[in-house]
C-alpha positions in Angstrom: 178.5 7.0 -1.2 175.8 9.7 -1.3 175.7 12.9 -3.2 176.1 16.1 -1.6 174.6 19.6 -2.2 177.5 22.2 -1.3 176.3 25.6 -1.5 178.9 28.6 -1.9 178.6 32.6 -1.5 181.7 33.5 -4.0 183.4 36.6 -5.6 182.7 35.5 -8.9 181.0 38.4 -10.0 182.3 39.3 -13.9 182.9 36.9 -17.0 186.4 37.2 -17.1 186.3 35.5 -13.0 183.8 33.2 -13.9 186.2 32.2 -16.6 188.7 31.6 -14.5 186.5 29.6 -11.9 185.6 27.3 -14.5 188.9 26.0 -15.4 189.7 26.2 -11.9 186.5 24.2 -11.0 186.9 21.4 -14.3 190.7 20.6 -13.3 189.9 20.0 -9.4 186.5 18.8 -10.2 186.1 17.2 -13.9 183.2 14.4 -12.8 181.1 16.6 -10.4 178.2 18.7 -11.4 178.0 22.4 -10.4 176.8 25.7 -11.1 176.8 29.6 -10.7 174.1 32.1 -10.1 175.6 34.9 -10.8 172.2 36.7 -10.7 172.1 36.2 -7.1 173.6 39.1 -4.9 176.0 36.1 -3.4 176.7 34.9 -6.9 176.2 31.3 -5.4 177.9 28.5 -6.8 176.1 24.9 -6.0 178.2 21.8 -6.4 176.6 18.4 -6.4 179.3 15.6 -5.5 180.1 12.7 -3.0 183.7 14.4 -2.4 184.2 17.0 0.2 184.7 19.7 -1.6 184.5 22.5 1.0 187.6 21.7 1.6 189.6 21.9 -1.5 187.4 25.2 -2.8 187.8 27.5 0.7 191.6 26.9 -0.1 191.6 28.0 -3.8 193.4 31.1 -5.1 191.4 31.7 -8.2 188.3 33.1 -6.1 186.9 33.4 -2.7 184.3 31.8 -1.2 182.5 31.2 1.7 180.1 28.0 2.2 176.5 28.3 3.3 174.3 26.5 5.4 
């Protein structure tokens, strides 16, 4: 299966929701790689994986997000 590059505006915008985006992110996702930018005014998160996960992340209630193209 091939890897994917998922790119994600989110709300993640403080340590406390970057926190909680973490655990969210390691218990739906515990063998994919990903990342935040919280630097960037869209505080992109970039997931690298062979699942779809636009689908379980646009559907999570820890933060919002909205995937680029």
């Amino acid at each position: 299966m091939q890897i994917m590059i998922y790119v994600f505006k989110t709300s993640v915008d403080s340590p406390s929701k970057l926190e909680s985006a973490t655990a969210l992110l390691h218990k739906l996702l515990p063998e994919t790689l990903w990342n935040f930018d919280l630097e960037d005014c869209d505080n992109i998160l970039r997931v690298d994986s062979e699942l779809d996960v636009a689908t379980l992340l646009l559907n999570n209630h820890v933060f919002d997000c909205i995937e680029l193209e």
